[in-house]
N, C-alpha and C positions, 0 to 999 in steps of 0.2 A: 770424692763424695762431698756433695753440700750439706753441712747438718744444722748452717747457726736459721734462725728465723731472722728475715727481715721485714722492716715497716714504713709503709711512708702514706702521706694523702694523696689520693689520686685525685681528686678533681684540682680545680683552679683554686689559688690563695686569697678568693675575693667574695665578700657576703655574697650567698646567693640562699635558695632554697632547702637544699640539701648537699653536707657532705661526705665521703669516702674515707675512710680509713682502713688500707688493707694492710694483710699481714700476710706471708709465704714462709713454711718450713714446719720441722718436727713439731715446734713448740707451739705453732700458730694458735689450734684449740685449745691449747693448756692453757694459757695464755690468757685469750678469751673468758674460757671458765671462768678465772680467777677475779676476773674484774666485771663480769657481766653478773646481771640480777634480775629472774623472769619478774611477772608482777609478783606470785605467791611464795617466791623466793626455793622454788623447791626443783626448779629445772636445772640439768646440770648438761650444757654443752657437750660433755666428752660421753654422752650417751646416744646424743641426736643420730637421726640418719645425715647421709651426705646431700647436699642439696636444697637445704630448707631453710626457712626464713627465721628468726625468734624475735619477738618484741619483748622491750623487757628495758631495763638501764644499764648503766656503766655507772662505776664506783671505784674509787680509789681512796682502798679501807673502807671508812666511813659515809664518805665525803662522795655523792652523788656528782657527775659530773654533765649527762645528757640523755636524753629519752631517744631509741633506738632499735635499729635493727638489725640483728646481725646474720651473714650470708655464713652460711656451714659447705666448703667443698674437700669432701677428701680427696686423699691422692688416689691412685693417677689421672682420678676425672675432673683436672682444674686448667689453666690457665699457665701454670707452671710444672703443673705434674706431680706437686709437692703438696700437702694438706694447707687450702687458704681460707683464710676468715674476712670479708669487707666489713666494718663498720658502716651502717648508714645512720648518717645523724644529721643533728641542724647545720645549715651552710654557713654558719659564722667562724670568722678564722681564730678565734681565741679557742672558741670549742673543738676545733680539727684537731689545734697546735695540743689543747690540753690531752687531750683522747690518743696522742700518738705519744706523747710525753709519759703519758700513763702505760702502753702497751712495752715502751722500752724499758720503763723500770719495771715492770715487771719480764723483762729479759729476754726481746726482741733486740734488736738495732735497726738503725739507719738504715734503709736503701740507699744506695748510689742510682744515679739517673742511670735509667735499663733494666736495674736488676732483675725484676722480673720478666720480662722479654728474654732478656740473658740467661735465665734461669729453666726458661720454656727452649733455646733453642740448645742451653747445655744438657738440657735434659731428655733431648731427641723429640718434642713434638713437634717443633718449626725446625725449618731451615734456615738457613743466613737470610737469602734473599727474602725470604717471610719475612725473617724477623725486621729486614729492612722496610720493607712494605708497612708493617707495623705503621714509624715515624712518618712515612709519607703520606698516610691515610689522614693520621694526626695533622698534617701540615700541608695538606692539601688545597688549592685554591677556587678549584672549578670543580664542577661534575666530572668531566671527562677523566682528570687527574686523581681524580679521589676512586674512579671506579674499574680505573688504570691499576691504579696500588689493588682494589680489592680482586682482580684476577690474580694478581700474582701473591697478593697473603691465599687462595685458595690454592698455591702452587701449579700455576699453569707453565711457568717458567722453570721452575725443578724439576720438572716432568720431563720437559723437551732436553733439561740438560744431564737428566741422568740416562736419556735414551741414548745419547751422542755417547756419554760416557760408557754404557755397558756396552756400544760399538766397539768403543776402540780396547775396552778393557779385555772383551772376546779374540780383536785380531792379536792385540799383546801375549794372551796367553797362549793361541794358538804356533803364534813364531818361535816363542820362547820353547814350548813344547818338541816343536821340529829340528829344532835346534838341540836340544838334550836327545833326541830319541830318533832321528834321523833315516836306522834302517826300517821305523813303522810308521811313520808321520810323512808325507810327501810334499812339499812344500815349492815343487819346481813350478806350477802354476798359479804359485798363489799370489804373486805382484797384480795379476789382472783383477783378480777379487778384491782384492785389497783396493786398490786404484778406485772401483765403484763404490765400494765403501766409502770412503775416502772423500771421494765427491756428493754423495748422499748426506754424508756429515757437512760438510762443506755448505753444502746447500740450507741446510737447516738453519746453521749459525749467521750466512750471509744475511738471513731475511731475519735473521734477529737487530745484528747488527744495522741494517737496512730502517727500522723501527727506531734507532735510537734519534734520529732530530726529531721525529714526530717527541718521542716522549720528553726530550729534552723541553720539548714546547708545549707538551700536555702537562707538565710539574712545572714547568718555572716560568710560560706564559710568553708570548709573544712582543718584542721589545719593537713597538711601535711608533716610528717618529713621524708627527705630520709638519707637511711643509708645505710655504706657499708666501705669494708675497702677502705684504702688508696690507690688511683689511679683507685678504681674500674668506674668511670666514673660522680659521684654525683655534681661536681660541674659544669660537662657539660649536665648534665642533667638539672639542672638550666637553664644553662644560653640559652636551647634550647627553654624550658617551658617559660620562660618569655621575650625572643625575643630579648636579649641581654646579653652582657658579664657582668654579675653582678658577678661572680666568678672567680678567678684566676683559669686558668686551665695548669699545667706541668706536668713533667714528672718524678715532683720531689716527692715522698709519701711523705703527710703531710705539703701539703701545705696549705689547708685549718684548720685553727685552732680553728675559732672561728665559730658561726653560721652568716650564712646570711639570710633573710625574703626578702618574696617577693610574693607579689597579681598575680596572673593568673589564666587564665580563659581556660578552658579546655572543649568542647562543649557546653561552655554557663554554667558552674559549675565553682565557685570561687574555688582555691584552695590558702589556705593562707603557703605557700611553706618552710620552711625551710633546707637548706645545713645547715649539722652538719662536724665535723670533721671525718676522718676515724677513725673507730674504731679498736683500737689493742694495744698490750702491749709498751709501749714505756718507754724512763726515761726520758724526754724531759717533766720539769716542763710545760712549756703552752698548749703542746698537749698533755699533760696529763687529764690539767683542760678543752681544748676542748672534749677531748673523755668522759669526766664527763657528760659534757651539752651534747652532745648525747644522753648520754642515759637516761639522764631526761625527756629530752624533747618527747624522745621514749616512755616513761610512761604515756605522758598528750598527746599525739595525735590521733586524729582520723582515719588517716591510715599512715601507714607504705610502702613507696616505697623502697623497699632493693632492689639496686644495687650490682649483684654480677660482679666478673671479670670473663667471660666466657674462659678467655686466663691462671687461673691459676689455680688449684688444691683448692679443697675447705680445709681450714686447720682451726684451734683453735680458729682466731678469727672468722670466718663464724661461726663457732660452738655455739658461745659466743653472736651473734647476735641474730640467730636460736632462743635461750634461750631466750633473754632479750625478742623478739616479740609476746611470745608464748599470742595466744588468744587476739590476737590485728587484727585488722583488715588491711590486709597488701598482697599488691601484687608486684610481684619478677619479675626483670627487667634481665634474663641473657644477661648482655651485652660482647658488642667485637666479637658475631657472625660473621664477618668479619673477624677474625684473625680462627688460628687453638682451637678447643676448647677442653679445658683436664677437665672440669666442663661439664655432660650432662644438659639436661633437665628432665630427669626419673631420674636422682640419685636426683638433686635440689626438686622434687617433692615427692620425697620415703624421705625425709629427713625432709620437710616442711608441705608440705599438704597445701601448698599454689599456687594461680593462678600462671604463669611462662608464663614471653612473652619475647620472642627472640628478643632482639634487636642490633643494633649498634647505641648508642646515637650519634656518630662523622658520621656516612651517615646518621641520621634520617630516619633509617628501624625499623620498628614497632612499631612505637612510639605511631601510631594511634588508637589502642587499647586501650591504657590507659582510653580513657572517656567510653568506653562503657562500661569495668570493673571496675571502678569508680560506674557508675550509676546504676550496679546490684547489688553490694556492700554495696550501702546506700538508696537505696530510695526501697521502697514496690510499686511494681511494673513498668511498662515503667515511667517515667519521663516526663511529655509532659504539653505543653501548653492547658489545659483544664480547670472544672470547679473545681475543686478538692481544698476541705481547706486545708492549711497548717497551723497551729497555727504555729506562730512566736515569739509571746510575750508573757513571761514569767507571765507577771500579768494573762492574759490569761488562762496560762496552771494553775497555782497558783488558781484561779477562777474554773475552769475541775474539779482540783483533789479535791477541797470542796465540790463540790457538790455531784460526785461522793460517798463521805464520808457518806453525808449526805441521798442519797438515800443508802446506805446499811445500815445505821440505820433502815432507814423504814424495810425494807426486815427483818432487826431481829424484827423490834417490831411485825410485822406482825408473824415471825416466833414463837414470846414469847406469843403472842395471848394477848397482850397489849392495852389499848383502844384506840379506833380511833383518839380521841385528841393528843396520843402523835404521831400519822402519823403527824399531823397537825405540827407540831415545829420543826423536819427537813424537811417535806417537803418544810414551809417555808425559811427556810438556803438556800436551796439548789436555789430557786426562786431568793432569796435576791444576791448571790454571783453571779449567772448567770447575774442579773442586771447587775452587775456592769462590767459587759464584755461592753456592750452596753449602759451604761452608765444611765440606768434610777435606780439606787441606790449607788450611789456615791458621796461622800463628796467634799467641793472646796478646801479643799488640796491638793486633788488626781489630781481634774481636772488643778490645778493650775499646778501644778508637771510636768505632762504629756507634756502641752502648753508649759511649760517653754524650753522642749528641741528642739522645731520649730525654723527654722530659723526668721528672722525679716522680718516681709511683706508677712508672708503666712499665 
């Protein structure tokens, strides 16, 4: 049982407008009371209904502290499930820090970063992966990822995994059962049932699992490296993508030596961008070791934007490019379309076998392309704001491929004509790892773990 009250500010540590000071637990209203003051001095919190708003001040003792509003939710219709009180006041941080400084002496405590999330999912209204969802919402970078996390805080992903689970939790008892009780339970055709189950389940988790690059790259954004020789346009390419001059741009070859990074959003899809140096033979020790990082970085990215120069003849280092890309995911920018071009678009394609959009980076002609061949590129099917799981988290998928494991165990014991018990000890695995997606078999390290990367006050 949780019984202490705890307190923190939920919004940001930085002058703004207004801010938050919440409280969760027994004490939360009492609390409140004690320090709050309507105008006519005659309102008393622990009478309010649940739900309602009070203007009025905070006080400690004597000593006014801020003009305010405070939120009244009893349990179990709150956010934690437990009686909560927000503070709304001025957004200066002297006044949050005082106002929470006040609510502990008067005999709240600290939150720890999660606790209330923590609180909501030890208290049974969320699940694990809700409560996950939570922080991803929080630290979301795109549309897409932000409304990724909000299907799965509405539990669309509990749902699928408690379906699998009461699966398997029906054939476990039903084996178990045949097994104790043998002259009234008949269990001699039950491997083929089983077996369709089995693959029913199976099917479900594949296509979860299936979803996890998409979401790995709906949350954390598509690691983008452009390449191309020297002058072919890459570091105006930047600086178009991200909506400012982040890269020197001349008409000097090699002026880019080092790499530069940069977060853009490209139809609502993160692209985490880096300008590399041009690549090509040089003796110029620092753009030597740029053109190194090139094409390392060529080697860990998930696509490849090759900028070619549509104004010059494709020669040795194109060549060398062509090479390094092979079997990378990578679509070809001919730019300089605007100038006369000695580079087609059918030789660029006879030579690559890669998509080819005619651009000029320096007029922003075609550039609008890019997100749709982006979004056929990486995602299994249109892209769209619907019901659709993305697994995002790694424990997650870590959790999929066990189970997974574990029902193709079953499949061979059933295939070795093995006896029904040993169904029973992965079908259990697979049960037990699924929990812990959702959190009903999980250890408080884990839970501790997860909570600990919440911001403070959520």
């Amino acid at each position: 049982m949780i019984t202490d009250t705890i307190a923190a500010i939920s919004t940001g540590m930085t002058p703004s407008g207004i801010g938050k000071v919440r409280m969760s637990g027994d004490m939360a209203i009492d609390i409140a009371d004690q320090i709050y003051r309507s105008p006519k001095g005659k309102k008393s919190l622990k009478n309010v209904k649940s739900h309602t708003i009070h203007y009025g001040y905070i006080y400690d003792g004597s000593q006014m502290i801020d003009e305010v509003l405070v939120l009244i939710m009893r349990a179990p219709n709150s956010y934690t499930t437990e009686d909560v009180v927000e503070i709304d006041c001025h957004g200066g941080v002297v006044v949050m820090k005082k106002i929470l400084e006040t609510v502990i002496k008067y005999g709240a405590r600290p939150a720890e970063p999660g606790e209330f999330t923590k609180r909501a999912f030890l208290n049974g209204r969320i699940d694990l992966s809700q409560a996950e969802a939570v922080i991803d919402i929080i630290n979301s970078k795109n549309e897409y990822a932000l409304n990724t996390s909000l299907n799965q805080l509405q539990g669309n992903l509990m749902t699928q995994i408690k379906e699998v689970r009461k699966s398997i939790i029906g054939s476990i008892a039903f084996i178990e059962a045949a097994l104790d009780d043998p002259e009234h339970i008949n269990a001699d055709d039950y491997a083929d049932t089983l077996k369709a189950q089995v693959h029913e389940n199976m099917d479900i988790l594949s296509k979860l699992l299936d979803s996890c690059n998409d979401g790995r790259i709906l949350k954390e954004g598509i690691k983008t490296v452009i390449l191309g020789k020297p002058n072919a346009g890459k570091s105006s390419l930047l600086n178009y993508l991200s909506g400012e001059d982040r890269a020197i741009v001349t008409d000097i070859a090699g002026t880019t030596r080092d790499v530069l990074e940069e977060n853009v959003s490209i139809g609502g899809i993160l692209l985490n961008v880096i300008d590399t140096a041009g690549i090509r033979d040089t003796e110029d020790l620092v753009e030597k070791i740029g053109v190194e990082k090139a094409r390392n970085y060529a080697l860990e990215a998930d696509l490849i934007i090759y900028v070619v120069d549509g104004s010059t003849e494709i020669d040795s280092n194109d060549l060398e490019i062509l090479k390094l890309i092979q079997n990378k995911k990578t679509i070809i920018l001919l730019n300089k379309v605007d100038l006369d071009l000695k580079t087609s678009k059918s030789e660029l394609e006879d030579k690559s076998g890669y998509p080819i959009v005619e651009v000029s980076v320096k007029d922003r002609i075609g550039l609008e392309q890019l997100s749709d061949l982006i979004k056929d590129m990486f995602f299994s099917g249109k892209l769209s704001f619907n019901d659709q799981i993305y697994i995002t988290n790694v424990r997650h998928k870590t959790a999929i491929q066990e189970a997974l494991s574990s029902f193709s165990m079953v499949l061979q014991s059933i295939e070795d004509g093995m006896p029904e018990d040993f169904f029973s000890i992965d079908l259990m695995n697979a049960y037990e790892v699924l929990g812990s997606i959702i959190g009903e078999s999980v250890g408080e390290d884990l839970i501790n773990t997860i909570f600990s990367d919440f911001c403070m006050g959520k």
